[in-house]
C-alpha positions as a printed NumPy array, in Angstrom:
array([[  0.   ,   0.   ,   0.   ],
       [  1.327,   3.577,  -0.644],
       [  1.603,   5.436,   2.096],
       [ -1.129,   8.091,   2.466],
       [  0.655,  12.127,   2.472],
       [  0.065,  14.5  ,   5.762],
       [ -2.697,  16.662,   4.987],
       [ -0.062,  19.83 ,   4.827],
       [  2.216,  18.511,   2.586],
       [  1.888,  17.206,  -1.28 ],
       [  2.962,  14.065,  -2.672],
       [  6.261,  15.447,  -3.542],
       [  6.424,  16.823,  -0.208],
       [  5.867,  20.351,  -1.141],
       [  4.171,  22.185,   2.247],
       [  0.801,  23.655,   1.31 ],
       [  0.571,  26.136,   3.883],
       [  4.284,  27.566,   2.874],
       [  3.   ,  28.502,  -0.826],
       [ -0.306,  29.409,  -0.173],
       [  1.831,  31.936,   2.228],
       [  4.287,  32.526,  -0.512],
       [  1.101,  32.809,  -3.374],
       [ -0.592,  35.316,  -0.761],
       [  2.458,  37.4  ,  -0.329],
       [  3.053,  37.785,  -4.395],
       [ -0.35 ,  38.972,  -4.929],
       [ -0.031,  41.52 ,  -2.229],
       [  3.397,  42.798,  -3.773],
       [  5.353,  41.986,  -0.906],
       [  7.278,  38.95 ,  -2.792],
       [ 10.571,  38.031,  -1.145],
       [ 12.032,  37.562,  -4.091],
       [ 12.42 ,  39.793,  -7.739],
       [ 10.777,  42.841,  -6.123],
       [ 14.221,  44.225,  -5.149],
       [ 15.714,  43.334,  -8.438],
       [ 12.397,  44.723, -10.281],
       [ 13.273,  47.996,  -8.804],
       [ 17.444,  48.15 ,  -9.924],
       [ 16.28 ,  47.353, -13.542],
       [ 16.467,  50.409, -16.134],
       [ 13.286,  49.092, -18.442],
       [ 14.86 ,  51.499, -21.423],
       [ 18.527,  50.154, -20.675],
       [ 16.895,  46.655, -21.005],
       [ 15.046,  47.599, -24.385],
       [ 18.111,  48.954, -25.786],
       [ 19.971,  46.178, -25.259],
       [ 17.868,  43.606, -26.775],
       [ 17.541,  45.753, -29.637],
       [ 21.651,  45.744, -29.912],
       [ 21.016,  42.082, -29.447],
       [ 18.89 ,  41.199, -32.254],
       [ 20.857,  43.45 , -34.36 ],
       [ 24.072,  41.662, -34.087],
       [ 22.096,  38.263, -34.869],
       [ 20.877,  39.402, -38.286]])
């Protein structure tokens, strides 16, 4: 028989509770993570960079 997961965890042993924090968080805006590097990135800078990029390729 397989053995039956705890009711907080997935099969793969993912904890619910921990992403349903983590999901809760990113729709609020306070994401750990990429909101600090969101904030350091030049959007034009970007653009103009890919658009050197794709240059060079053709």
């Amino acid at each position: 028989m397989a053995k039956q997961p705890k009711q907080n965890k997935t099969a793969a042993g993912t904890d619910v509770n921990h992403v349903k924090q983590q999901n809760q968080q990113a729709a609020q805006g306070q994401s750990q993570y990429g909101a600090e590097f969101g904030q350091q990135t030049d959007a034009q800078q970007v653009k103009q960079q890919n658009q050197k990029s794709q240059a060079k390729k053709k």
